[in-house]
Each structure stands twice: as structure tokens, then as C-alpha cells.
N, CA, C and O atoms as a CHARMM CRD file, in Angstrom:
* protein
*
  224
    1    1 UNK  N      0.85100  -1.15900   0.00000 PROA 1      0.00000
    2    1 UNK  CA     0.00000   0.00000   0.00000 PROA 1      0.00000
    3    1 UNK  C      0.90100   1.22700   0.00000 PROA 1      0.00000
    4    1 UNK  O      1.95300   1.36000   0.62600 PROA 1      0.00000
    5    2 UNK  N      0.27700   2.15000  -0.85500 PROA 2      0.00000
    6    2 UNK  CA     1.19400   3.75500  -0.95300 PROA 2      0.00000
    7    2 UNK  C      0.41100   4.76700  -0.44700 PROA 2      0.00000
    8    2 UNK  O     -0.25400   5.17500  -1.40000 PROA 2      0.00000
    9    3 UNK  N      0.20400   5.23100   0.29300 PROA 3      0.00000
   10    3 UNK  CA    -0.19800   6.38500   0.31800 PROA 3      0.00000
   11    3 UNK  C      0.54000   7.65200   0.76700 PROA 3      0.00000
   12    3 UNK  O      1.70900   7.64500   1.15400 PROA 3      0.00000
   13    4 UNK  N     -0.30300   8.83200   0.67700 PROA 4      0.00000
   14    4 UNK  CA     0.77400  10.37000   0.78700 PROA 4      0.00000
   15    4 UNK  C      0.05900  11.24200   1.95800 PROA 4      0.00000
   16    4 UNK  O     -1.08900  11.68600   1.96800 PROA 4      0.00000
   17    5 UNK  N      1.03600  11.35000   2.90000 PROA 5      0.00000
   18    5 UNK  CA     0.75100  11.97000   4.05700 PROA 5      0.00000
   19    5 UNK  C      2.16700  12.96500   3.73600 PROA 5      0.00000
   20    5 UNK  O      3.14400  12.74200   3.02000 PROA 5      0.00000
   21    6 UNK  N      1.70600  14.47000   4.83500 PROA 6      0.00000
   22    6 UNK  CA     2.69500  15.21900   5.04700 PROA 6      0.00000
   23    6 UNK  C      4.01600  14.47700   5.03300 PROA 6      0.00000
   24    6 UNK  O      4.03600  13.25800   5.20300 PROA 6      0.00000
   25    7 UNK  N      5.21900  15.24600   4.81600 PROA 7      0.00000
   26    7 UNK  CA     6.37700  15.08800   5.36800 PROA 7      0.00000
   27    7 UNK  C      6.18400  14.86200   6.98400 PROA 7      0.00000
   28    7 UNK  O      5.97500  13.70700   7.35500 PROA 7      0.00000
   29    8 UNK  N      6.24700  15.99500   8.04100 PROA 8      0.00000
   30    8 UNK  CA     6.09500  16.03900   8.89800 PROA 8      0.00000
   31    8 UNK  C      5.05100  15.27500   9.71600 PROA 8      0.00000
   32    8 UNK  O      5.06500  15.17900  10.94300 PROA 8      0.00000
   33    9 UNK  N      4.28900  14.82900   9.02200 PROA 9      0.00000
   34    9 UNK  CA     3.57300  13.42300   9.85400 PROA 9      0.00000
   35    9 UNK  C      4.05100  12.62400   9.98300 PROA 9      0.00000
   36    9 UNK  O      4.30300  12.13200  11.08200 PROA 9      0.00000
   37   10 UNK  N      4.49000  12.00000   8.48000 PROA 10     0.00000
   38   10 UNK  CA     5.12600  10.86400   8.67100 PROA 10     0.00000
   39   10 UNK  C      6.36900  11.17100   9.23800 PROA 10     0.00000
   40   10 UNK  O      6.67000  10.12800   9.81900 PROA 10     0.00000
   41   11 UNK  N      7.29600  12.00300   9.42300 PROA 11     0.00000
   42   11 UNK  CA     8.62300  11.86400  10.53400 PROA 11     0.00000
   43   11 UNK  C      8.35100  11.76000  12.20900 PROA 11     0.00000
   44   11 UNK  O      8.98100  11.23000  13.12500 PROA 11     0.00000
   45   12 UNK  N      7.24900  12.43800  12.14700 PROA 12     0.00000
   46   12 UNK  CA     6.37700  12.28200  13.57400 PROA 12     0.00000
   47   12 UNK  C      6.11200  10.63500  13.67200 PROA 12     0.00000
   48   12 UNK  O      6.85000  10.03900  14.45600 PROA 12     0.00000
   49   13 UNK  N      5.56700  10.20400  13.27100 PROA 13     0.00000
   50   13 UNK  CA     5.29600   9.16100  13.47300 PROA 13     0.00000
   51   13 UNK  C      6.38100   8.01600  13.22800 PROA 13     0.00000
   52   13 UNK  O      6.65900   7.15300  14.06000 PROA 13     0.00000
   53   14 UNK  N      6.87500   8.12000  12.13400 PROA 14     0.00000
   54   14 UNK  CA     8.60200   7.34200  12.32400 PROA 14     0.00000
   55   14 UNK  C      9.02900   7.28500  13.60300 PROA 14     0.00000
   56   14 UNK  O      9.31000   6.36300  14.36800 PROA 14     0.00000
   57   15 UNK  N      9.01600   8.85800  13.69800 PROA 15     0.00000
   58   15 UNK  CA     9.87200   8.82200  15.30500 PROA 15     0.00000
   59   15 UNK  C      9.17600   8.28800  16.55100 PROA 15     0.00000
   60   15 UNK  O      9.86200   7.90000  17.49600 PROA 15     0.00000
   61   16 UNK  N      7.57700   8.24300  16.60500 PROA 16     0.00000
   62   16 UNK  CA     6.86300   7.68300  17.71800 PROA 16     0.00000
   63   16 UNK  C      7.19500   6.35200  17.66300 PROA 16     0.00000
   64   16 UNK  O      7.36900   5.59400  18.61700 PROA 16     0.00000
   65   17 UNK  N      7.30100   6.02600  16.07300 PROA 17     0.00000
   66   17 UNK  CA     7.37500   4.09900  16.20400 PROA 17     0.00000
   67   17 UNK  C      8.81000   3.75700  16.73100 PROA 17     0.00000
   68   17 UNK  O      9.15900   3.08100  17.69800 PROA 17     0.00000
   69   18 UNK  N      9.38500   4.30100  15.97700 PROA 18     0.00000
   70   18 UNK  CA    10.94000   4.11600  16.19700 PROA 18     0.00000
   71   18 UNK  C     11.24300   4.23400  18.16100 PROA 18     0.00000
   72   18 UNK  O     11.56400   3.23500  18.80600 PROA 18     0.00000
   73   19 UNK  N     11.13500   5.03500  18.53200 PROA 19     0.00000
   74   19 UNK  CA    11.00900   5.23600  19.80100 PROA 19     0.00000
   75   19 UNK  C     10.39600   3.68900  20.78500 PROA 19     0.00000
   76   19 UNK  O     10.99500   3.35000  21.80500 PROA 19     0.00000
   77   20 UNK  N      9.58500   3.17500  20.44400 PROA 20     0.00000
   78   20 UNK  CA     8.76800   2.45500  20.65700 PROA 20     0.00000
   79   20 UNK  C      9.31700   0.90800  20.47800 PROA 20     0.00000
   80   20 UNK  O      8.91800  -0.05600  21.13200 PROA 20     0.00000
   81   21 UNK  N     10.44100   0.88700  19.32200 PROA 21     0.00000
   82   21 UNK  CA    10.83800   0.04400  18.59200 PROA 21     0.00000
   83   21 UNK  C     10.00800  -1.10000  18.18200 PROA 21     0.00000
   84   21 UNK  O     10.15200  -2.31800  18.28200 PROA 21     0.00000
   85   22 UNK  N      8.80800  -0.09900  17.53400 PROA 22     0.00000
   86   22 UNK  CA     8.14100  -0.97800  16.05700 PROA 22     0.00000
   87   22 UNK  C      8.47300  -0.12900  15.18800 PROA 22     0.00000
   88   22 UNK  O      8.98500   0.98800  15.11600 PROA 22     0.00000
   89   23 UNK  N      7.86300  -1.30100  14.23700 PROA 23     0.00000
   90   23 UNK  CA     7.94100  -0.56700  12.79300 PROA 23     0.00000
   91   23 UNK  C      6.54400  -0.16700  12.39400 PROA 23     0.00000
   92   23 UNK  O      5.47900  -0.61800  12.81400 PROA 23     0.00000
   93   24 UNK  N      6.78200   0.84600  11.42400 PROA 24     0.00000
   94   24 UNK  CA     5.53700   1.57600  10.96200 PROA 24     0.00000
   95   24 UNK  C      4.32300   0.64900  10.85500 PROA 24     0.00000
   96   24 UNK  O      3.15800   0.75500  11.24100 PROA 24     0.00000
   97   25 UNK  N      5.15200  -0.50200  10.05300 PROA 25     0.00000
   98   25 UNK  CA     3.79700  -0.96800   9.15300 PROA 25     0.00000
   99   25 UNK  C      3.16700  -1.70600  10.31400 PROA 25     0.00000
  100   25 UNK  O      1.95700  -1.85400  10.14200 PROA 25     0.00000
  101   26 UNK  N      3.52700  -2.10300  11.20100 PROA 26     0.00000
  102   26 UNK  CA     2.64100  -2.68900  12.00300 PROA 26     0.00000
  103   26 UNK  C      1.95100  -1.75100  12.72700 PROA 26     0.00000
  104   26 UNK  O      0.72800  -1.85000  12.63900 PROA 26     0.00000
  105   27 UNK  N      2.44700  -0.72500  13.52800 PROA 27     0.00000
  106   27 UNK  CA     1.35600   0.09400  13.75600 PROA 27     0.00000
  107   27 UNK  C     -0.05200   0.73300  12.94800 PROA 27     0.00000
  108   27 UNK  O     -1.11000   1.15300  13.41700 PROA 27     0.00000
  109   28 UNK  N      0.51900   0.58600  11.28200 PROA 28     0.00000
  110   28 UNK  CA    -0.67700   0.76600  10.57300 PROA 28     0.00000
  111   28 UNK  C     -1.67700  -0.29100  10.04000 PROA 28     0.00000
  112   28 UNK  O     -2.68200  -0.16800   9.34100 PROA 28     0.00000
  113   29 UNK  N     -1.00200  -1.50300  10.66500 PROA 29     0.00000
  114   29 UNK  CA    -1.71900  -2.43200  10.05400 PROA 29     0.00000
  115   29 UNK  C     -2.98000  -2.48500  11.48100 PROA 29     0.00000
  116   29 UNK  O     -4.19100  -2.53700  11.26700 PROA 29     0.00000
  117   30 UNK  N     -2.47200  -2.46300  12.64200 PROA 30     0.00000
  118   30 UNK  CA    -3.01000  -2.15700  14.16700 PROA 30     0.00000
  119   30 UNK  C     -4.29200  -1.39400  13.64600 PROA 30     0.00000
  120   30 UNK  O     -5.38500  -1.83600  13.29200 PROA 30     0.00000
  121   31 UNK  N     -3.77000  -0.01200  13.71900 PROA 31     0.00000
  122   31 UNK  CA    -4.68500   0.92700  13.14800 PROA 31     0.00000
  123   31 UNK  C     -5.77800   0.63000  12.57200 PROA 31     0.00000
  124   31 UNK  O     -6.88600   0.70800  13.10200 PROA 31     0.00000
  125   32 UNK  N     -5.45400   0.12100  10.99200 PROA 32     0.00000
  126   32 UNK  CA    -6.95100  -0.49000  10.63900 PROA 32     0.00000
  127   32 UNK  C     -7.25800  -1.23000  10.84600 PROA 32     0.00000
  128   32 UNK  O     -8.31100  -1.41800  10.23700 PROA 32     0.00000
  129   33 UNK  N     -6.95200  -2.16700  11.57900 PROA 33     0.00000
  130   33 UNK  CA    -7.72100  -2.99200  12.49100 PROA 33     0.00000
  131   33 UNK  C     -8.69300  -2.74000  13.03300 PROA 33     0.00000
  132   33 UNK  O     -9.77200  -3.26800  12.76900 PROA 33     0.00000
  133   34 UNK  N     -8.43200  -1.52700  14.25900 PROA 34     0.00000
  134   34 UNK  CA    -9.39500  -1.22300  14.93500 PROA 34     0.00000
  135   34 UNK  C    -10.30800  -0.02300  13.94300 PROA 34     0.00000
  136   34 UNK  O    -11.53500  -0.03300  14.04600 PROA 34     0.00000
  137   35 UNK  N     -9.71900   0.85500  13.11800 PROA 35     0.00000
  138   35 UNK  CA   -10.93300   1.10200  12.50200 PROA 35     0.00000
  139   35 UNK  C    -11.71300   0.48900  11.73800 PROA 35     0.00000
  140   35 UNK  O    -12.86800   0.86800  11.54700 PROA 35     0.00000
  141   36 UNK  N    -11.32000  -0.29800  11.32100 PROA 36     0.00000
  142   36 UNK  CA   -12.39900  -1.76300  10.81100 PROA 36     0.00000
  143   36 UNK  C    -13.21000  -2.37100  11.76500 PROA 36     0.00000
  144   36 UNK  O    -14.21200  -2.98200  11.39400 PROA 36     0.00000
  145   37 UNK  N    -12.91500  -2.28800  12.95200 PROA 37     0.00000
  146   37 UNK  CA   -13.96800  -3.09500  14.00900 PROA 37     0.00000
  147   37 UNK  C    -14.74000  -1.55100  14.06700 PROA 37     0.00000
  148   37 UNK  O    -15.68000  -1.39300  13.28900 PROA 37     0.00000
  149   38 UNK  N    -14.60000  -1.13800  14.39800 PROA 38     0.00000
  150   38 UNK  CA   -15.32200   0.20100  14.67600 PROA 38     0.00000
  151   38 UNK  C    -16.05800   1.05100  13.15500 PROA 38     0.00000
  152   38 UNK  O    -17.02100   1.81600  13.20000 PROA 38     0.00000
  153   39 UNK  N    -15.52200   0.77100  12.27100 PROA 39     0.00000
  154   39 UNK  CA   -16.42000   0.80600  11.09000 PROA 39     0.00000
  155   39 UNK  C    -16.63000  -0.02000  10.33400 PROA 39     0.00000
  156   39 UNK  O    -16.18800   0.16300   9.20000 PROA 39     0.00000
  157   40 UNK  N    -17.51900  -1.49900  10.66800 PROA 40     0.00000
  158   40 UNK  CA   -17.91100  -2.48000  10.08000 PROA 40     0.00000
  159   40 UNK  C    -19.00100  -2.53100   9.12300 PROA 40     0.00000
  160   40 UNK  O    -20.20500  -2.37800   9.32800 PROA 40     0.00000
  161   41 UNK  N    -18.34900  -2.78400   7.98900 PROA 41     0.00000
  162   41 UNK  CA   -19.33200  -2.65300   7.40100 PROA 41     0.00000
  163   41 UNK  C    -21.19600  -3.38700   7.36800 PROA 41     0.00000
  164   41 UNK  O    -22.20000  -2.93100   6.82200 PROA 41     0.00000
  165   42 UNK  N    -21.00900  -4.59800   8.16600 PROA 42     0.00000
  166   42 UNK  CA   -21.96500  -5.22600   8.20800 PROA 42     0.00000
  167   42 UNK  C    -23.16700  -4.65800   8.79700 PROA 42     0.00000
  168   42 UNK  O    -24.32700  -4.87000   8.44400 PROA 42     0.00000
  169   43 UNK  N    -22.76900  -3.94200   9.70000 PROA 43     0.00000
  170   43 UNK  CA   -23.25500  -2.63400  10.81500 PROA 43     0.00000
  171   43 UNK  C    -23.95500  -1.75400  10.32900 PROA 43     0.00000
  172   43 UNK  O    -24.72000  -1.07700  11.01600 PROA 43     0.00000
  173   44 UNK  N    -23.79100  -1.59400   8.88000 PROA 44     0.00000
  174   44 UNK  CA   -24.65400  -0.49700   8.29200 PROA 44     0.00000
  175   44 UNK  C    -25.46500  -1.07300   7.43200 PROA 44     0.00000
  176   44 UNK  O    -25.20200  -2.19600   7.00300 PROA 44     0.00000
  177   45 UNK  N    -26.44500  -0.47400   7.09200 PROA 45     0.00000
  178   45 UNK  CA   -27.81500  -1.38500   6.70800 PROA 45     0.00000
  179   45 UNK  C    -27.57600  -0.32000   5.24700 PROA 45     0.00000
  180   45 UNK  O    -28.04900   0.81100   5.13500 PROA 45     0.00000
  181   46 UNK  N    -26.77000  -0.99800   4.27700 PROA 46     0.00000
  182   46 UNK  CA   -26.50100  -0.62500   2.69800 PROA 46     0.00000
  183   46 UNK  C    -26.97100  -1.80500   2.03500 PROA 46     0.00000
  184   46 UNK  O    -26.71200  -2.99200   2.23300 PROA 46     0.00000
  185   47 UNK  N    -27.75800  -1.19900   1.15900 PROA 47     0.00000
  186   47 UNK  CA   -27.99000  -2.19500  -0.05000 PROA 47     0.00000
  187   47 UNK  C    -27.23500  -2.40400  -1.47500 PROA 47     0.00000
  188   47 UNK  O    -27.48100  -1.79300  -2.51500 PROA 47     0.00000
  189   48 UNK  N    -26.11900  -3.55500  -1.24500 PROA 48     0.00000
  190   48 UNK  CA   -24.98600  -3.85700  -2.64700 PROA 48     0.00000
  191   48 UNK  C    -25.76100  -3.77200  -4.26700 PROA 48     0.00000
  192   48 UNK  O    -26.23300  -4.85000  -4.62600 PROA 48     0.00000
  193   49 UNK  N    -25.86200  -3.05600  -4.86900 PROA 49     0.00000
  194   49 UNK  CA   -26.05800  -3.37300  -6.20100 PROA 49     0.00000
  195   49 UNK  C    -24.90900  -4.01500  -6.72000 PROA 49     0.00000
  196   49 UNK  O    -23.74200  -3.62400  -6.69800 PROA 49     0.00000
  197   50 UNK  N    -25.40700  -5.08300  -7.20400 PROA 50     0.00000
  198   50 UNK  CA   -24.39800  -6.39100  -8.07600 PROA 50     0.00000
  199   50 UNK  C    -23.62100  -5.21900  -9.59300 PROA 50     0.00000
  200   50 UNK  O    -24.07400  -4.39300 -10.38500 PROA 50     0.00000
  201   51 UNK  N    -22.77300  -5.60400  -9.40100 PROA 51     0.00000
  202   51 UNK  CA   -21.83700  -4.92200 -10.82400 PROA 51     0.00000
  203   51 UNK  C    -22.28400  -5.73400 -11.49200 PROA 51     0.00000
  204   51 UNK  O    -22.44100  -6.85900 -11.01700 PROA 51     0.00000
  205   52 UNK  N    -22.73100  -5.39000 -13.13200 PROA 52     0.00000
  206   52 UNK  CA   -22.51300  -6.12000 -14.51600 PROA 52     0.00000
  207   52 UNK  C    -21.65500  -5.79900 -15.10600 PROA 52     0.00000
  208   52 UNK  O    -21.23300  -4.64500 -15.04900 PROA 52     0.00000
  209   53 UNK  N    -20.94200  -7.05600 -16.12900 PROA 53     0.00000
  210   53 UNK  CA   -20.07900  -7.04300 -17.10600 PROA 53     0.00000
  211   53 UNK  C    -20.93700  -5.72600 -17.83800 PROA 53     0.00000
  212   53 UNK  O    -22.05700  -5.31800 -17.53100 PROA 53     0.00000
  213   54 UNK  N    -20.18700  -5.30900 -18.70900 PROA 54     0.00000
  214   54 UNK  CA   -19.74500  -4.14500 -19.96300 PROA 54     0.00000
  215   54 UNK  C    -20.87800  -5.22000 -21.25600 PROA 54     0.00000
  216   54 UNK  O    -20.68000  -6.40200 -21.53700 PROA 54     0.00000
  217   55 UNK  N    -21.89700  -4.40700 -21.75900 PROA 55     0.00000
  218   55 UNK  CA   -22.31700  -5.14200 -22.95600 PROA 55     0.00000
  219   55 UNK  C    -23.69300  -6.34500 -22.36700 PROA 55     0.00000
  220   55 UNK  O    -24.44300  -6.96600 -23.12100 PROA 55     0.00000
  221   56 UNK  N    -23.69500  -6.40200 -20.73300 PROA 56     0.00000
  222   56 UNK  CA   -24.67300  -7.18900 -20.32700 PROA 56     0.00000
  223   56 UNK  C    -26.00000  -6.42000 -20.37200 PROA 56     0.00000
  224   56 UNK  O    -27.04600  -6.97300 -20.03100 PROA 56     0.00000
């Protein structure tokens, strides 16, 4: 995964993990973890419209 955050966030946070001695990616993998339990999708009462192929 890539994404683009400030400079200064991400050195902030380097340095919180680093400090800590983890590494980033596990703290971000942590992260969405819990925002995945906390924004589940099952939880919300959405109705999926099915995708069709192109030409169906």
C-alpha cells in the first residue's frame, strides 16, 4: 500500500514508532484494524447493487 501523508507526519510518526521500537507498518496495520472493528461494514444497513459485465 502507498499512500501520501505530510512530510512532517510521517517523521512524527517514524519517530513515535521508532522510539517504541516498532515498525511503521505494524502500527498501521493495528490501526486499521481497529478502525475496521469500529467501522464495520456489516453494521450499516446498505444495499450492494451487483456490478454487470460491460455489454450485459
Amino acid at each position: 500500500m502507498h499512500i501520501s501523508i505530510a512530510d512532517d507526519l510521517k517523521k512524527r510518526f517514524y519517530v513515535a514508532c521508532a522510539l517504541r521500537g516498532l515498525k511503521m507498518s505494524q502500527v498501521v496495520a493495528e490501526l486499521i484494524e481497529q478502525w475496521l472493528k469500529a467501522n464495520d461494514p456489516h453494521s450499516f444497513d446498505i444495499e450492494f447493487i451487483p456490478l454487470t459485465k460491460k455489454g450485459s
